[in-house]
Structure formats: C-alpha cells, structure tokens
C-alpha positions as a LaTeX table, in Angstrom:
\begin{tabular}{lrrr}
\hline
Residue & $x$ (\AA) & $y$ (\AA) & $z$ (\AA) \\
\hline
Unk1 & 43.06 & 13.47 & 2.40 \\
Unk2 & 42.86 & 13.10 & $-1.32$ \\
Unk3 & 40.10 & 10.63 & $-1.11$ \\
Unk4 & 37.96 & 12.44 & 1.24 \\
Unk5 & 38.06 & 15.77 & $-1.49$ \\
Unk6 & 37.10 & 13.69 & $-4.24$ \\
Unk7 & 34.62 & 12.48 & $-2.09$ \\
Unk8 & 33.06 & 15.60 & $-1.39$ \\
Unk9 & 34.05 & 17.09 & $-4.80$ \\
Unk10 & 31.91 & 13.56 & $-6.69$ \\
Unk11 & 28.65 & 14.88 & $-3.20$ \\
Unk12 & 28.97 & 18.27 & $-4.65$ \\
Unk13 & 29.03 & 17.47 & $-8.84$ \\
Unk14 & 25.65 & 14.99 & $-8.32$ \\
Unk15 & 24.14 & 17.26 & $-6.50$ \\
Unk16 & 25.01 & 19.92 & $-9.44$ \\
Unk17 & 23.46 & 18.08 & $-12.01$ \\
Unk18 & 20.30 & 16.37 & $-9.86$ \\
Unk19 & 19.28 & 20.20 & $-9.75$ \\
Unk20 & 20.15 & 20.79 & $-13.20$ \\
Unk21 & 17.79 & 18.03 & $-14.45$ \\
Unk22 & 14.96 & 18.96 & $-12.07$ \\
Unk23 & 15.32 & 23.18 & $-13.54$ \\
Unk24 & 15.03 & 21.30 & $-17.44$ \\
Unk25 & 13.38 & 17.89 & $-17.19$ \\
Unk26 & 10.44 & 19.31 & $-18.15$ \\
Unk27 & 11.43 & 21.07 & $-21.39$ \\
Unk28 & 13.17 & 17.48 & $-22.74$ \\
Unk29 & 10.36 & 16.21 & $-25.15$ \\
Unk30 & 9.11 & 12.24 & $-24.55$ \\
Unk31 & 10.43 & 9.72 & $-27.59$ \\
Unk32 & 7.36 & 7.52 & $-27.87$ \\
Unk33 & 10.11 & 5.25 & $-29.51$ \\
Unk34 & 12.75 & 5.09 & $-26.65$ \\
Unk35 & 13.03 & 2.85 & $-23.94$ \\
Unk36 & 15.28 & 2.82 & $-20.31$ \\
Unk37 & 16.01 & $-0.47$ & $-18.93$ \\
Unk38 & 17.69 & $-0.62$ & $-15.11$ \\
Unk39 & 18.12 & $-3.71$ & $-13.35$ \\
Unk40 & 19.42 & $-3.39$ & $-9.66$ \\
Unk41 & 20.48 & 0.14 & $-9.86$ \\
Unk42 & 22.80 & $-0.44$ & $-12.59$ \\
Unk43 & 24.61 & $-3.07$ & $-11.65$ \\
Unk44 & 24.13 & $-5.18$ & $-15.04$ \\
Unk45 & 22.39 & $-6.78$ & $-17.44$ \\
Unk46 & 20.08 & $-9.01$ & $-15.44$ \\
Unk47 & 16.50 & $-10.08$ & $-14.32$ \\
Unk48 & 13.24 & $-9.38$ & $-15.27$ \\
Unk49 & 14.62 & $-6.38$ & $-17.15$ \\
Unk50 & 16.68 & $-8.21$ & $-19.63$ \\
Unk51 & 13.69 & $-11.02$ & $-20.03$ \\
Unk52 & 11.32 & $-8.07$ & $-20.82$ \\
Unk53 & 14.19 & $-7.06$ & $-23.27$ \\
Unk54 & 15.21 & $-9.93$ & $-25.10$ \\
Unk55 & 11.16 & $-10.36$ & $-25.88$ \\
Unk56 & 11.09 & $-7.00$ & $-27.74$ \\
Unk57 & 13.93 & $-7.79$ & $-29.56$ \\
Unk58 & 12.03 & $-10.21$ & $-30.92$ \\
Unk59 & 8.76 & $-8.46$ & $-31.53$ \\
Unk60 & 8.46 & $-6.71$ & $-35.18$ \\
Unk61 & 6.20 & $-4.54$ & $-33.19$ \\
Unk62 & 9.17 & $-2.44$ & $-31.63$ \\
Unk63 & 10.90 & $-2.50$ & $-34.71$ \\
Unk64 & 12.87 & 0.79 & $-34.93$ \\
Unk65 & 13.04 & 1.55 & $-31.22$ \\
Unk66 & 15.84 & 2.93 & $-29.29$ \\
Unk67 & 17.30 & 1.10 & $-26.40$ \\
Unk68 & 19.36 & 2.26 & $-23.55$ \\
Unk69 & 20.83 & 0.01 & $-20.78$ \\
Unk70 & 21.76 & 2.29 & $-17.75$ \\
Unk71 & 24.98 & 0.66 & $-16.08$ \\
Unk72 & 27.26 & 1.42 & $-13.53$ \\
Unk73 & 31.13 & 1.09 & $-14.43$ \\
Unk74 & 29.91 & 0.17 & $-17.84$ \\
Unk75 & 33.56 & 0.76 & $-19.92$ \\
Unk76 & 35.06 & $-1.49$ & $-16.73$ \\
Unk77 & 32.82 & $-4.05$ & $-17.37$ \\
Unk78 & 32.86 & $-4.47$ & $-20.93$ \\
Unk79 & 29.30 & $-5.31$ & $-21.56$ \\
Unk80 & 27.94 & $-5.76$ & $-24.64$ \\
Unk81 & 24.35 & $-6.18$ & $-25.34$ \\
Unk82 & 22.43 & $-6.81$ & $-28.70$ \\
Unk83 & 21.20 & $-3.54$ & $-30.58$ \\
Unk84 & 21.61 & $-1.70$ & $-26.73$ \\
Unk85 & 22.89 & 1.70 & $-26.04$ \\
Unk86 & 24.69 & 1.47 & $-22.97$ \\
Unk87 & 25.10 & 4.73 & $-20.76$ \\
Unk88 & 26.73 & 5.42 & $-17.61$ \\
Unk89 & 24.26 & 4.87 & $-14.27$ \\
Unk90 & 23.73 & 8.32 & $-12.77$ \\
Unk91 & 25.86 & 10.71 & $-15.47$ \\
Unk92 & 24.36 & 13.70 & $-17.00$ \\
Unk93 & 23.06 & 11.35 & $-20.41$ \\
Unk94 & 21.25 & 9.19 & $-17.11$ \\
Unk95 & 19.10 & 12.25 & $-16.04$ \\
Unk96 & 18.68 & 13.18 & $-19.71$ \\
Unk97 & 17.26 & 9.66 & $-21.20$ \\
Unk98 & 15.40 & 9.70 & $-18.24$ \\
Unk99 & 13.45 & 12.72 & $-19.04$ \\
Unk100 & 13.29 & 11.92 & $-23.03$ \\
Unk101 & 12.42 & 7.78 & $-22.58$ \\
Unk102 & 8.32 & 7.02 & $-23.36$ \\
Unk103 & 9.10 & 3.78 & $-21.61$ \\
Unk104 & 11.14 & 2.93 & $-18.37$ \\
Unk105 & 11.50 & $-0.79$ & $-17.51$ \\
Unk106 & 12.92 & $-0.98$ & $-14.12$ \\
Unk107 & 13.32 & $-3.57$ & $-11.14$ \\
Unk108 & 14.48 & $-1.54$ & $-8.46$ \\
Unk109 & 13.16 & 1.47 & $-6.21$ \\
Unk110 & 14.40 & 4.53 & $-8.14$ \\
Unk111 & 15.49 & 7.95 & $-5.91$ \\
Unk112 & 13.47 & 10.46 & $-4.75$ \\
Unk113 & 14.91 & 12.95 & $-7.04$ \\
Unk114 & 13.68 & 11.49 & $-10.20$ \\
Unk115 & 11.05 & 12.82 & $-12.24$ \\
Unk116 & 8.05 & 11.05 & $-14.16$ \\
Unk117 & 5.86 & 13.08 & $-16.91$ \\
Unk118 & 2.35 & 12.20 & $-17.06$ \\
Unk119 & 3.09 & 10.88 & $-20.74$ \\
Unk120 & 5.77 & 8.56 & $-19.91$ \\
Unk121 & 5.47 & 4.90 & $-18.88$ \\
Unk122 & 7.01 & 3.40 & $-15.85$ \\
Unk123 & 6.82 & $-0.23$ & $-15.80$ \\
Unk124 & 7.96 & $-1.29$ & $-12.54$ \\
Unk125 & 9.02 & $-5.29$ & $-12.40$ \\
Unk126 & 10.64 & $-5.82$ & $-8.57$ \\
Unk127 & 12.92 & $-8.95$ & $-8.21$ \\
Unk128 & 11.02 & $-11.64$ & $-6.06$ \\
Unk129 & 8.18 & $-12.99$ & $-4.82$ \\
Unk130 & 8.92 & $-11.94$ & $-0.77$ \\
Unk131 & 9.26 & $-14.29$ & 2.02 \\
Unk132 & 10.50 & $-11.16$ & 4.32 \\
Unk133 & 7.54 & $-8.57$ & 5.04 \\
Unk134 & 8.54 & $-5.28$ & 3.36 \\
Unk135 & 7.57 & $-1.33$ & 3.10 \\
Unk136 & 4.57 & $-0.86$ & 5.31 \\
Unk137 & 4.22 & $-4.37$ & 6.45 \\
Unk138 & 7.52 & $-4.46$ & 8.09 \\
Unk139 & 5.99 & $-4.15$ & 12.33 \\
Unk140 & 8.78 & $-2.33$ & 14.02 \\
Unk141 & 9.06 & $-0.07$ & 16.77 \\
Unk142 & 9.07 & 3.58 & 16.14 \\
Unk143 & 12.73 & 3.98 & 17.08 \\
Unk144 & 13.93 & 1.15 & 14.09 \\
Unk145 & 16.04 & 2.33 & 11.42 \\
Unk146 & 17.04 & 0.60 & 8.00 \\
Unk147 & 19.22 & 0.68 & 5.06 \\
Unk148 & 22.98 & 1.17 & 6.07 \\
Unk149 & 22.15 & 5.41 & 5.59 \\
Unk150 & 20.03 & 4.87 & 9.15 \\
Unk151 & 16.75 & 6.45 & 8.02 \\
Unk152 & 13.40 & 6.36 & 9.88 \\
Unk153 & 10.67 & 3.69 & 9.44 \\
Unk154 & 8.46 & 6.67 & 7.89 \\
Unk155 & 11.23 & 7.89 & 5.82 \\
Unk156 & 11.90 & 4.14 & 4.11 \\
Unk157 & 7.96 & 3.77 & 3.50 \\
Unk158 & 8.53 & 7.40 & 2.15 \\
Unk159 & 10.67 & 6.35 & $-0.34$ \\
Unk160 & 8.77 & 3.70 & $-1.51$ \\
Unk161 & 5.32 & 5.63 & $-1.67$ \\
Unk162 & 7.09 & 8.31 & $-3.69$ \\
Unk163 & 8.54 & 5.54 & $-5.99$ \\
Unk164 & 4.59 & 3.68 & $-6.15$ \\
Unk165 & 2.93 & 6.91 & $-7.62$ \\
Unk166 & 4.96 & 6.68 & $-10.16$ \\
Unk167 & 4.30 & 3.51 & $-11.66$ \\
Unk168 & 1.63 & 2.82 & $-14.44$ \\
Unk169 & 2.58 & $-0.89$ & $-14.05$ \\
Unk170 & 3.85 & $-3.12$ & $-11.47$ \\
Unk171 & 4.10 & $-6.98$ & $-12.22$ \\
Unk172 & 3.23 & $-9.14$ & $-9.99$ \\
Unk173 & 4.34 & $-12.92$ & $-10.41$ \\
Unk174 & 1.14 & $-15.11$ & $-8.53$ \\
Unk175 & $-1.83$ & $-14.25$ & $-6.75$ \\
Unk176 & 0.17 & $-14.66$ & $-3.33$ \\
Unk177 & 1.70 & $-11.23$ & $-4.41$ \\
Unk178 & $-1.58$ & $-9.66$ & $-5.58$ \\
Unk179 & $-2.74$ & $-9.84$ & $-2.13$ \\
Unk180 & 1.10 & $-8.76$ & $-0.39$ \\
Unk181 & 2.08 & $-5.81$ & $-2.53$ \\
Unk182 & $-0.73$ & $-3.52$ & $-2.26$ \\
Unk183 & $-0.52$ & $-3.69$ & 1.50 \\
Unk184 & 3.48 & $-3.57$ & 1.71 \\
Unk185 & 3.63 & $-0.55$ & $-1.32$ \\
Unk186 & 0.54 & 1.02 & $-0.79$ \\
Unk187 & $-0.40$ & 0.12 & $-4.44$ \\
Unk188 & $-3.54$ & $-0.04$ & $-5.85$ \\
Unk189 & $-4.51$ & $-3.50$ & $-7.95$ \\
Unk190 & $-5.69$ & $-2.10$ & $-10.71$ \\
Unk191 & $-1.81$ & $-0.89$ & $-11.64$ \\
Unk192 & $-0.87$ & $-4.58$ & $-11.00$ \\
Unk193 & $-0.25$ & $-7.08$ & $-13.51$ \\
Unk194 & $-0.58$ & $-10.64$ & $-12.50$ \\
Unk195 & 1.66 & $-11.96$ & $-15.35$ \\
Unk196 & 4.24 & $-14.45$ & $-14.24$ \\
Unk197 & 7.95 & $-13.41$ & $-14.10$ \\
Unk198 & 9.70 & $-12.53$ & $-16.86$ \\
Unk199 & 12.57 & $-14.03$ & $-16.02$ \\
Unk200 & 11.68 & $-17.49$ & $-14.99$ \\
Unk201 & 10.79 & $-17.95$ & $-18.80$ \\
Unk202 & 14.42 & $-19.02$ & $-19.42$ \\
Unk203 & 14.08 & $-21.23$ & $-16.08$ \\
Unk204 & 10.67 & $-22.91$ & $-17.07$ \\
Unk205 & 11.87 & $-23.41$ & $-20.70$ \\
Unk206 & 15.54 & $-24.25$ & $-20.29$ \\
Unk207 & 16.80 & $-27.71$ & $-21.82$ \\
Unk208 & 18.97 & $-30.89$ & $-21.56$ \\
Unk209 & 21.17 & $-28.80$ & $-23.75$ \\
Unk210 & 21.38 & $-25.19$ & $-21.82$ \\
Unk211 & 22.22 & $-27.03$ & $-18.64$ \\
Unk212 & 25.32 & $-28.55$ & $-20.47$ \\
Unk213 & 26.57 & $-25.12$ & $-22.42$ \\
Unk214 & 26.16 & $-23.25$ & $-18.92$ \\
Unk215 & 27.98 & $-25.95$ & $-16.81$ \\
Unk216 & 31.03 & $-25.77$ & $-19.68$ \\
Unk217 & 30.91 & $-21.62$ & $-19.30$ \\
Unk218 & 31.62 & $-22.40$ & $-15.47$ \\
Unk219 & 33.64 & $-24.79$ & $-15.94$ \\
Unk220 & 31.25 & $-27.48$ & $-13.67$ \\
Unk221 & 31.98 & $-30.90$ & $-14.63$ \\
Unk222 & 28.83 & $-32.73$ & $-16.85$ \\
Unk223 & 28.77 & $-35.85$ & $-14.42$ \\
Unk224 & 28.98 & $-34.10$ & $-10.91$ \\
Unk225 & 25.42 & $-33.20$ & $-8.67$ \\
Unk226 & 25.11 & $-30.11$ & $-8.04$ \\
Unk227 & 24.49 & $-28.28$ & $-5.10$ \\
Unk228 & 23.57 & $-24.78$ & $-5.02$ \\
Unk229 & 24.12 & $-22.68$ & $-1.85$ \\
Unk230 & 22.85 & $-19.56$ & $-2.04$ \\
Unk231 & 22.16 & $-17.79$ & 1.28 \\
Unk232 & 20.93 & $-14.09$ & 1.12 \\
Unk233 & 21.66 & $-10.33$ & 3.20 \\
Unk234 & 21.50 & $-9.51$ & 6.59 \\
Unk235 & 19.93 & $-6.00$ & 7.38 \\
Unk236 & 22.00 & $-5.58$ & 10.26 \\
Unk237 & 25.10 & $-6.50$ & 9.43 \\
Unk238 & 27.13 & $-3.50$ & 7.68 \\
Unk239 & 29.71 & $-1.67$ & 6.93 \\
Unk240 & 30.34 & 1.94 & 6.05 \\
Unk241 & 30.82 & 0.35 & 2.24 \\
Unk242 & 27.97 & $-2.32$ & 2.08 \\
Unk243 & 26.72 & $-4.92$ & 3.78 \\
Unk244 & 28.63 & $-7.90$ & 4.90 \\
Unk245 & 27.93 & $-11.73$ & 5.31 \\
Unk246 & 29.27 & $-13.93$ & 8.22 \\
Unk247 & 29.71 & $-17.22$ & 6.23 \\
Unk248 & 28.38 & $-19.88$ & 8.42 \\
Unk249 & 29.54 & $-22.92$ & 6.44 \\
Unk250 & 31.90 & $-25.28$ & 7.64 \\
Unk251 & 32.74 & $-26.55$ & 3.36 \\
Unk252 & 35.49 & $-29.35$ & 4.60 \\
Unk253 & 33.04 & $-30.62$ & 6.95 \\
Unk254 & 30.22 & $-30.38$ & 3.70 \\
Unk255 & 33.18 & $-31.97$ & 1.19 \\
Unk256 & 33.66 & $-34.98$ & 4.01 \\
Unk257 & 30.16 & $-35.88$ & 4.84 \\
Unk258 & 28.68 & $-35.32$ & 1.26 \\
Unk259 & 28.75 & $-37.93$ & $-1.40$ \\
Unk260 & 32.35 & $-38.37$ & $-3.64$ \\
Unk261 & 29.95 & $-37.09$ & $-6.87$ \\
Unk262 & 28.81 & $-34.03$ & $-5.50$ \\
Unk263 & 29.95 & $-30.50$ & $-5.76$ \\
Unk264 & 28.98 & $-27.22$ & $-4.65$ \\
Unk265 & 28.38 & $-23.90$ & $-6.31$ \\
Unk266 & 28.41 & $-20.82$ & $-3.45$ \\
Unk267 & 26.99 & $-17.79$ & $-4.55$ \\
Unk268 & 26.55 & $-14.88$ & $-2.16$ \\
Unk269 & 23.98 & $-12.30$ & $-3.01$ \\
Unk270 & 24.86 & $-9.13$ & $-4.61$ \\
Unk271 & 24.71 & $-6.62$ & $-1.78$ \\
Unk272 & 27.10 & $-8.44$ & $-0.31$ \\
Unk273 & 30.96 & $-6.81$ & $-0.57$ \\
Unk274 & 32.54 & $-9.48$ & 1.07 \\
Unk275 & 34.99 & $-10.86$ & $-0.92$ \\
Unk276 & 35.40 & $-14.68$ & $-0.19$ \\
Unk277 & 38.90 & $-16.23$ & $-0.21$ \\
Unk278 & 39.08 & $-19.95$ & $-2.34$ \\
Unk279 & 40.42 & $-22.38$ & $-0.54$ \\
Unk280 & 43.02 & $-24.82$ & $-3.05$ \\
Unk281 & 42.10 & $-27.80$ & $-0.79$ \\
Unk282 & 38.56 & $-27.40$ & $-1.47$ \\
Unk283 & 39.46 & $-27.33$ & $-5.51$ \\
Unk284 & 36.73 & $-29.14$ & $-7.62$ \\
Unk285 & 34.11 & $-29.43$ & $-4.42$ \\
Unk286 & 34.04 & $-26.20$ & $-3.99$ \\
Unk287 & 32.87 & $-23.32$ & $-6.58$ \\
Unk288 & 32.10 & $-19.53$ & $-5.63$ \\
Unk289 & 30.37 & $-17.88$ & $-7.76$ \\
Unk290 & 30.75 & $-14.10$ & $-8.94$ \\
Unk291 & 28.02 & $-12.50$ & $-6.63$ \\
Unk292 & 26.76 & $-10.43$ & $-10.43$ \\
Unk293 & 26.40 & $-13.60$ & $-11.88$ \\
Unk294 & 23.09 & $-14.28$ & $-13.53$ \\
Unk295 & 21.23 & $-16.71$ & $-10.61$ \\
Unk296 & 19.08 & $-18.31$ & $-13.13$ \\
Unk297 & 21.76 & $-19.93$ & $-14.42$ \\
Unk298 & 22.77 & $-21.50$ & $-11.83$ \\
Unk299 & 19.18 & $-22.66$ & $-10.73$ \\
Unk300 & 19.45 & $-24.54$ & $-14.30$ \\
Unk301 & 22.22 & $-26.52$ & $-13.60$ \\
Unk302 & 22.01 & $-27.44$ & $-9.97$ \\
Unk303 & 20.20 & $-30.44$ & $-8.66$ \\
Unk304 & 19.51 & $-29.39$ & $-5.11$ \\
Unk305 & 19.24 & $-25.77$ & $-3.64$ \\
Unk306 & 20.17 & $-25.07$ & $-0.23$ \\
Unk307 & 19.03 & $-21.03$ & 1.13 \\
Unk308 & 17.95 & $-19.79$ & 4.18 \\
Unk309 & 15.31 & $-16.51$ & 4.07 \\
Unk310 & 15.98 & $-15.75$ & 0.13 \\
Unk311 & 13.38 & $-15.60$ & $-1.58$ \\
Unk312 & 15.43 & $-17.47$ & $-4.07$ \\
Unk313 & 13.25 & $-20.99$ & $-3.16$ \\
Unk314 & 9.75 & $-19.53$ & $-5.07$ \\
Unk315 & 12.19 & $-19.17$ & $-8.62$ \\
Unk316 & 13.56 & $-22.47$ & $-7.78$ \\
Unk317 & 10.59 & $-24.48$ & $-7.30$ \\
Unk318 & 9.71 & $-24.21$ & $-10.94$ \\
Unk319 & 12.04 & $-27.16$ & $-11.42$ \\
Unk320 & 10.78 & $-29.51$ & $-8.93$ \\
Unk321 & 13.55 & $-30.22$ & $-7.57$ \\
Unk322 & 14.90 & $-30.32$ & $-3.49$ \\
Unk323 & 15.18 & $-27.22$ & $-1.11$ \\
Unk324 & 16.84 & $-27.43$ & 2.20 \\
Unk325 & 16.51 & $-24.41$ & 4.61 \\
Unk326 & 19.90 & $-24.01$ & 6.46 \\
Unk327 & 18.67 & $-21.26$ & 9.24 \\
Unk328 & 21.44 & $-21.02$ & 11.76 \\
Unk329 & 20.33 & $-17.60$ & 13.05 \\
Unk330 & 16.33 & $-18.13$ & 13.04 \\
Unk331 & 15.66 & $-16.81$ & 16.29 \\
Unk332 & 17.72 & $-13.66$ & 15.84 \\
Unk333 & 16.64 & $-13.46$ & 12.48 \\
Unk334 & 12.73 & $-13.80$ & 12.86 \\
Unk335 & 12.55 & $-11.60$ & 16.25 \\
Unk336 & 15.05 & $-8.65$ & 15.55 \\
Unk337 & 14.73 & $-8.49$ & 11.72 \\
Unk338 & 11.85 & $-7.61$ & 9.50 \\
Unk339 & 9.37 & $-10.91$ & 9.94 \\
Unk340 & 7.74 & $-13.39$ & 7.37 \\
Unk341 & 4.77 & $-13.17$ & 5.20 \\
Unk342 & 4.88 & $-17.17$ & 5.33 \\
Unk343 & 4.71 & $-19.43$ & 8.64 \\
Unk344 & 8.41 & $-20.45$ & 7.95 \\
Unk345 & 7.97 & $-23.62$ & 9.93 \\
Unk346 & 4.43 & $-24.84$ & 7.55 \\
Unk347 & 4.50 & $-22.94$ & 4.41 \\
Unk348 & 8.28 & $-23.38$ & 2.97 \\
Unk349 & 8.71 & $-26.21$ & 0.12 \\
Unk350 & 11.55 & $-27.67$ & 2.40 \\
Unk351 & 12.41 & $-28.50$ & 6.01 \\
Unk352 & 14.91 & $-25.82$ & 8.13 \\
Unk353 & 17.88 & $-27.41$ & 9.65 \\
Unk354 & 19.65 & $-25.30$ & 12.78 \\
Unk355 & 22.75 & $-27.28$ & 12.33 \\
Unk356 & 25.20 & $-28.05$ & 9.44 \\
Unk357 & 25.42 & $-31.86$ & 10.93 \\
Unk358 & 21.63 & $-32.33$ & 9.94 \\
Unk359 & 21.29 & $-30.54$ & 7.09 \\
Unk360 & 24.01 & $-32.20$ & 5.39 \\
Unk361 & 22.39 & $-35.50$ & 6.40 \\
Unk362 & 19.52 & $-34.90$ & 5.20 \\
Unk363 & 21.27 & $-33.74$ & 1.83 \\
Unk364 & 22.65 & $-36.82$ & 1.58 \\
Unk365 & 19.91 & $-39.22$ & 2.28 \\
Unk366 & 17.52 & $-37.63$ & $-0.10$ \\
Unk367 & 15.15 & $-36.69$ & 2.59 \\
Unk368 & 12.72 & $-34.65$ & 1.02 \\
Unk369 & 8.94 & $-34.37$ & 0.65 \\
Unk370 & 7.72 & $-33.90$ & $-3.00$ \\
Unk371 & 4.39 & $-33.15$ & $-2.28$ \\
Unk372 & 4.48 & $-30.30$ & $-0.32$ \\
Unk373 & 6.53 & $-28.84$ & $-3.14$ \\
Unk374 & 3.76 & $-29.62$ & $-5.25$ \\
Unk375 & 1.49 & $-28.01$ & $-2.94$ \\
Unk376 & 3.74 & $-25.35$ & $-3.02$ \\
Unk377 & 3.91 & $-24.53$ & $-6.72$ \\
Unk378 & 0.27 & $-24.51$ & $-7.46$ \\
Unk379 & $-0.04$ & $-21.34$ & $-5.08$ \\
Unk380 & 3.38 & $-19.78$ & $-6.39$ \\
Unk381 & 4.37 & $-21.04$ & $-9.50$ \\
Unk382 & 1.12 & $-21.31$ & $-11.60$ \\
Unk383 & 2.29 & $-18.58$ & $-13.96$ \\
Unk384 & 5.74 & $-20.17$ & $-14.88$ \\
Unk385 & 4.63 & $-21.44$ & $-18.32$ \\
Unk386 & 7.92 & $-20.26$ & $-19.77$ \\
Unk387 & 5.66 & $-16.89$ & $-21.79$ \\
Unk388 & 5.63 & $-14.42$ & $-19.13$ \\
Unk389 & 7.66 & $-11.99$ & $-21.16$ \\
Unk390 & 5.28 & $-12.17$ & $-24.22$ \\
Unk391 & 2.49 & $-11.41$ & $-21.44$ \\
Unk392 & 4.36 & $-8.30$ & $-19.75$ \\
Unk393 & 5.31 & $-6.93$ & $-23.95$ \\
Unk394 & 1.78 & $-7.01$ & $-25.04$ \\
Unk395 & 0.81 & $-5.01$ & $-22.18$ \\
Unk396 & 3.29 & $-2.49$ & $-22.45$ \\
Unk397 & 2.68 & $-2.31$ & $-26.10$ \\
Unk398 & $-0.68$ & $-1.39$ & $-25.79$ \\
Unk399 & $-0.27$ & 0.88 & $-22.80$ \\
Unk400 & 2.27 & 2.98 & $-25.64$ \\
Unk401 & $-1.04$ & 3.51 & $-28.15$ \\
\hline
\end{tabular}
C-alpha cells in the first residue's frame, strides 16, 4: 500500500512541475555559454554524447562554458566527470537548464512535454546506424502497438515527429543513413550531418596499449581471445518494469566446444532488467558484463563479436575483425517484429547460424569471409577516421555565432 501512494504521490509531483516549467519556460533567458548533455535518458555518461564532450574539453574555443550532465540516480552512482555539473534527470534544475541551455547535445528521443526556443540549439546524435526499420518505416498493421506503455503506431511516429522539429542538427554516421533517416523520422537532409560517429573515434583510434589498460580494469586476462557476445532487446518481451531477455546460450556447451584459450565477455543491452546469475563453474570462461558498461570498450578488447539483430556489428566492423550472427528466433523475429532495412541473409558482414552447435563451430574453425567485411565497411564505415568529434564541434560551434 505504501508503494502504490508514493507511486501516485512521485505521478502527481512530475506532473506538478512539467506544468510549472511549461507556465515559465519561456521567461528563463538562453546562456549562449551553457550546454545540456543526455545520453540514453540519463542513464550515464556514455556515447556519442560524451565523444562530442570530451572534444570540447579540448577546444580553447569553448573555453569558459558551462557544462551540465543530466543523470538519473546520479549521488547513487557516484559519477564524476571532468569540469561537469551533474544534475538529477527529470528534477526541477532538469526542466530549468533545459529552458536556460544555448546548446542541448542529446542521443535519445526527448518527451513530448519539453520545450525548444527558437534561439536554442538541439543537436540530436541517435545511437546506431539501424539494421531494424524504425519510426515511419516500421510496416505494421493498424492494430500494432509498441513500447511496453502500449501506444498506437500513429502515436509512436507522433512522438518522434514532435521530437524531429525540434532538432537543428541530427548526425548521421554514412550515407546508408542519409538515405534511412529522413524516411524513418520524417527529417529533412538539409538538418543532417553526414559526419561519422562521434564515438567510434576512440574505437578507430584505440591502441596496443588501451586494449591492455581496459582488459586489467575488467580484470580479462592479457593472453586469452576474446569473445564478445552481445545480443540486443526484444520488443515483445516485457514486463510491467522493463523489458526482459530469454538467454538462449547454452555457456557449458560454448566453454566445452570452444578452444582452452578462449573466453567470453556477455553483455546484455541496457533495456534489459534481467539480472543474470554467474555461474562459479563457468569462472574465468565466462564474464558478464554490467549492462551500463561503456560497449566500446569492450569492442576494443575482443577478438571476435558474436550478435544477432544489434546494430552493434556496423561499430564493430571498424576493426576488421569476425562477426557471427547467432539468430535463434529469425523467423519470429523478422515476421512479427519490426523488419530490416538490410537483406539479413546478403548484406550482413557475417554468416547467421540457427543453432549454437554451428555457430560455435564455425567460431572455432575461423570460418569467416574477409571480404565481404571489406565490402561492408566501404558502404558503412567510410567516416571512421578516428575525427568525427572534431567534425560534429566545428559544426556546432559555428551554428552558436
């Protein structure tokens, strides 16, 4: 009973202030010298965001600028980041930096209820070049409903064409996703800015050196391969508290048919809430990995990448290295859920294994064809140079003047 009042008692408070801010947002002057970053809705310090970010830091150009980091549970979590403010996600200071900020950098689809004045700056990043068709390209029956909150097809490309007319900038990291986003957002070109992604600078540049300091942060061991399994969201599978994950991997059938030098890092994605039990016998095969910990990372250190419809393959390529395609639930997955962009079975930079039994096999034997990932990178990966950020500041510089 207590939970359900402070339930409704935390509905009726952000509902308070969300018509607060809209009464005053207007009356807030703009700080041509303040910036908002939001990665994710608050859930850290991550992704194209925090590229974009660590590149001003280090531009005398944005000397004297304020910087806010919105995060959710931020005291919890402990973060610290260089010369940052750090305010709560969705608090009263929230609505109020969001109404003062010249500058938003953001990755995410922000709410309906926020504001934009004509003199502020909304630079609007996303998180991945899609394999899954999204916003208006998503074919569905009228009767289809999405997100775990159950709303309408036309209310979901609502939200996003609200979101769209807000931007002044949306990156876009290859051609492939000039063409995709202003069908899927209803965007037109001239607001997008074929750059590269920020954050496969630290990807395309990383060295020898960063592999090693990351692997002794995880505690991986220097001499092992790596394998990293990282398998993404289903849209249908839910829970009143977030979406869930049916792990479909067998890992003391992967520890007994992969080589003795080989171990594996498992890292769900972050909408996931399951919370995945270790297993002691699988100690020093097996590694999960926090589902908030920063991917690129672990696309450093690992030697082969296993996934299944992430778009977590197009970052990946950048290092030239194997993909495997473990799709256990294809035919559900391509007829009931939201449908490709790519021909899965012509287009991927990898082969799709059904079954663990082949996939592992293949894994093992090194069966893997190199030049259809070349093929693959010159369409998606021509921008990852390593100076994407540099691209995406002096843009947003000049778009302040």
């Amino acid at each position: 009973m207590n939970i359900k009042i402070l339930r409704v008692g935390k509905k009726i408070a952000g509902k308070m202030i969300r018509q607060g801010y809209k009464m005053v947002y207007r009356h807030i002057p703009v700080d041509d010298k303040t910036m908002i970053f939001i990665s994710f809705h608050g859930r850290g310090y991550s992704d194209n965001p925090r590229a974009i970010y660590e590149k001003i830091l280090q531009d005398p150009r944005f000397e004297g600028y304020r910087f806010i980091w919105f995060i959710k549970n931020h005291k919890k979590k402990q973060l610290q980041i260089p010369k940052a403010e750090i305010k709560e996600y969705f608090s009263i200071p929230y609505f109020y930096y969001m109404s003062k900020a010249k500058y938003w950098i953001i990755n995410c689809k922000m709410p309906l209820y926020i504001f934009k004045k004509p003199s502020q700056i909304y630079l609007q990043t996303w998180h991945g070049t899609p394999l899954k068709r999204l916003a208006h390209d998503i074919d569905v029956s009228e009767d289809t409903t999405f997100y775990r909150s159950g709303i309408s097809y036309d209310a979901m490309c609502q939200s996003y064409d609200v979101d769209v007319k807000r931007y002044n900038y949306m990156i876009s990291p290859n051609a492939f996703c000039t063409r995709v986003f202003p069908s899927a957002f209803g965007i037109d070109t001239k607001r997008l800015i074929e750059t590269g992604y920020p954050r496969n600078d630290k990807i395309a540049n990383a060295t020898q050196e960063d592999m090693n300091a990351i692997k002794k942060r995880l505690g991986i061991p220097l001499d092992k391969k790596v394998i990293l399994y990282a398998p993404t969201w289903r849209d249908n599978s839910y829970v009143a508290a977030g979406y869930t994950f049916e792990l479909k991997a067998d890992f003391h059938l992967w520890k007994e048919l992969l080589p003795e030098d080989t171990v594996v890092l498992f890292k769900p994605h972050y909408l996931i809430i399951n919370r995945f039990e270790n297993d002691e016998s699988l100690n020093g095969f097996l590694y999960s990995i926090p589902a908030d910990e920063d991917i690129n990372d672990l696309y450093i250190i690992s030697d082969i990448l296993i996934t299944d419809y992430s778009s977590v393959f197009f970052d990946y390529a950048i290092l030239k290295r194997p993909m495997y395609f473990y799709m256990y639930d294809i035919e559900e997955y391509a007829n009931d859920l939201r449908g490709f962009y790519l021909d899965i079975y012509k287009d991927l930079p990898g082969k799709i294994y059904t079954t663990e039994e082949e996939l592992l096999k293949a894994v093992k034997q090194g069966d893997y064809d190199y030049e259809k990932l070349d093929q693959f990178r010159k369409t998606f990966n021509n921008l990852d140079d390593g100076k994407a950020s540099q691209r995406v500041v002096d843009i947003l510089y000049k778009a302040g003047k």
